[in-house]
One Martini backbone bead per residue (centre of mass of N, CA, C, O) as a GRO file, in nm:
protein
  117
    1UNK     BB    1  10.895  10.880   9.753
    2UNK     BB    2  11.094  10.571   9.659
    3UNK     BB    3  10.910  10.517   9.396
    4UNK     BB    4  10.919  10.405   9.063
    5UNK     BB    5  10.654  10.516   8.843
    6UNK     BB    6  10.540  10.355   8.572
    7UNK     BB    7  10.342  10.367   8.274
    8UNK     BB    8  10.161  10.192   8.048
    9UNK     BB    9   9.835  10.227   8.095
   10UNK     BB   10   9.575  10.279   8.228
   11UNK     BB   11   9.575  10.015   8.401
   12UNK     BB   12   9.921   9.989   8.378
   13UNK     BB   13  10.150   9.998   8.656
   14UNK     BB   14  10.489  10.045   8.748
   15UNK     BB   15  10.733   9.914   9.005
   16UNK     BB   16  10.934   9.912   9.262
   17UNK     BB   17  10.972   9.858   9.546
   18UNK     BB   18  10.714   9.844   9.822
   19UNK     BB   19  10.606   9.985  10.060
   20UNK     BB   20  10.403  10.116  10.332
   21UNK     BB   21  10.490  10.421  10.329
   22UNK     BB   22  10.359  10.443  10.015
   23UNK     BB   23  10.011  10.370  10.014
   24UNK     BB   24   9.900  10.653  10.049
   25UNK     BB   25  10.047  10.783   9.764
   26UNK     BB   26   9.886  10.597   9.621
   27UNK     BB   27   9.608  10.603   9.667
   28UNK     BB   28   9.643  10.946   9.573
   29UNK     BB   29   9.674  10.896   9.271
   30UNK     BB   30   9.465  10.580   9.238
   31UNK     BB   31   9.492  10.347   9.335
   32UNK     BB   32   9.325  10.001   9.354
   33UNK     BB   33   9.551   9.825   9.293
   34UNK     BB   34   9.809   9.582   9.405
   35UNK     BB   35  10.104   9.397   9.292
   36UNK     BB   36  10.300   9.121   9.403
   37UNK     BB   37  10.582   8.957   9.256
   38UNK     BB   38  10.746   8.966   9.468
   39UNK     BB   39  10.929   8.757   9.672
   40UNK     BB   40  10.971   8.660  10.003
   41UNK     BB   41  11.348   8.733  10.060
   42UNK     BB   42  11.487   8.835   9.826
   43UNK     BB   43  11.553   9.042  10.028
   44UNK     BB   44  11.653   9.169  10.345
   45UNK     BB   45  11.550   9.492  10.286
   46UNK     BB   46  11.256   9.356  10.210
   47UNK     BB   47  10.919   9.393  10.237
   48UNK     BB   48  10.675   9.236  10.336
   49UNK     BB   49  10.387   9.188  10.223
   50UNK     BB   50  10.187   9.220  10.445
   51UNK     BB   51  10.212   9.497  10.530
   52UNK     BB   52  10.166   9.605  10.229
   53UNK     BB   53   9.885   9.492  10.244
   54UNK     BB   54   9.761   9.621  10.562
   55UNK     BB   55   9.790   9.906  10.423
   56UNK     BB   56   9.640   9.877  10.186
   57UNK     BB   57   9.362   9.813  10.305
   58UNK     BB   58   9.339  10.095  10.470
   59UNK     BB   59   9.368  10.221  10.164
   60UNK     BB   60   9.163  10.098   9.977
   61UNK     BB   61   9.354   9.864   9.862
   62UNK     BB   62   9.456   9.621   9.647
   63UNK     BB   63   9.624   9.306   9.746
   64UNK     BB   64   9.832   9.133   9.589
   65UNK     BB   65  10.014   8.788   9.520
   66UNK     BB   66  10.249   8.697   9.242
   67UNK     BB   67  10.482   8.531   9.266
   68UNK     BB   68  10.811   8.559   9.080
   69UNK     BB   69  11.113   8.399   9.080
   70UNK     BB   70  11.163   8.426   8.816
   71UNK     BB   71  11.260   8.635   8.582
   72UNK     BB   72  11.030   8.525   8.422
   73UNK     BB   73  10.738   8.425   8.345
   74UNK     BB   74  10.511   8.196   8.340
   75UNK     BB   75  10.247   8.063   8.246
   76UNK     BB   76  10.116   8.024   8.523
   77UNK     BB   77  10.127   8.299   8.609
   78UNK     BB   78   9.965   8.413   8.350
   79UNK     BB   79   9.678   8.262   8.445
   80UNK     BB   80   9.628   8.371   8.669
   81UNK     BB   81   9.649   8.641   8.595
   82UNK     BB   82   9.396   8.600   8.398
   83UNK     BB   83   9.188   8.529   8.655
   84UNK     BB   84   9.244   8.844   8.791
   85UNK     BB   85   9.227   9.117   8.592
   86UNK     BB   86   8.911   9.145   8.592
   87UNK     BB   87   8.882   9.202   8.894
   88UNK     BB   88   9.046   9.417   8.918
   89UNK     BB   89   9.084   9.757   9.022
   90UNK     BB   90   9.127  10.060   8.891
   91UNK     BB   91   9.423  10.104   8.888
   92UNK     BB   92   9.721   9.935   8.870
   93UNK     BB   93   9.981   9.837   9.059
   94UNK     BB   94  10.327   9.686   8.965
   95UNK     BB   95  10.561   9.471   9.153
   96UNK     BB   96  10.919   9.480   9.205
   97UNK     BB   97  11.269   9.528   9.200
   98UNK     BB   98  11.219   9.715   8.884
   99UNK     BB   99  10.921   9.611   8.728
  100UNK     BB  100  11.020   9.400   8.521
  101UNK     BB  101  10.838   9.135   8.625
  102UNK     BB  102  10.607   9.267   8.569
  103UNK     BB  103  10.582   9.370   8.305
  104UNK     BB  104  10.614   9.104   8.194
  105UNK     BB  105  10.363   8.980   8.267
  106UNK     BB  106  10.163   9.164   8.109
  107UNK     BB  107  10.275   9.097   7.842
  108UNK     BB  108  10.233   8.806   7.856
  109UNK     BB  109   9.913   8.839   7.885
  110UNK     BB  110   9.851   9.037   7.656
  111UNK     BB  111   9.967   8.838   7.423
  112UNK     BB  112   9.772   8.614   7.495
  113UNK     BB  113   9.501   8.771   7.468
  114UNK     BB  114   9.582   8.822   7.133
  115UNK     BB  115   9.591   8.500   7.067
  116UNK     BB  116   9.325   8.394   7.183
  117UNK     BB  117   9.124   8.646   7.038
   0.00000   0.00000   0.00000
């Protein structure tokens, strides 16, 4: 597997670029939703979503694309993903071209859900 997956809490953890012929051995560890931060064309070398959607889809995982442009996540993106959060099936596994805009993205959620409630 090339995909390099580490565990930020029991429902959620990052990866680098998930490609389609990783998703049997995701599955396989126990991921139930896959989330993609990156958006498509980012990278020339880059699989498109929907590949690894159609394979995720395949192997019974839940396949999300929340494209995030900028380095860090929008205030918008945080609402979306606030709105997706609740319904994913657990474990998450999110992806991105190093994980880090991935795990923004949830820290960033983690935050907001903190401070709202």
């Amino acid at each position: 597997m090339s995909v390099n997956i580490k565990k930020i809490d029991n429902d959620f953890s990052i990866a680098d670029q998930v490609n389609a012929t990783d998703i049997a051995l995701i599955s396989a560890m126990g991921f139930r939703s896959i989330v993609c931060v990156r958006p498509d064309g980012e990278d020339k070398a880059q699989e498109l979503f929907e590949i690894v959607a159609n394979s995720a889809t395949i192997s019974g995982v839940e396949p999300i694309y929340l494209p995030v442009h900028e380095l860090e996540p929008t205030q918008k993106h945080v609402n979306v993903f606030a709105r997706l959060f609740p319904k994913m099936a657990r474990p998450i596994l999110a992806y991105s071209k190093t994980g880090e805009r991935a795990k923004a993205l949830y820290v960033a959620y983690c935050n907001n859900a903190f401070s709202a409630g």
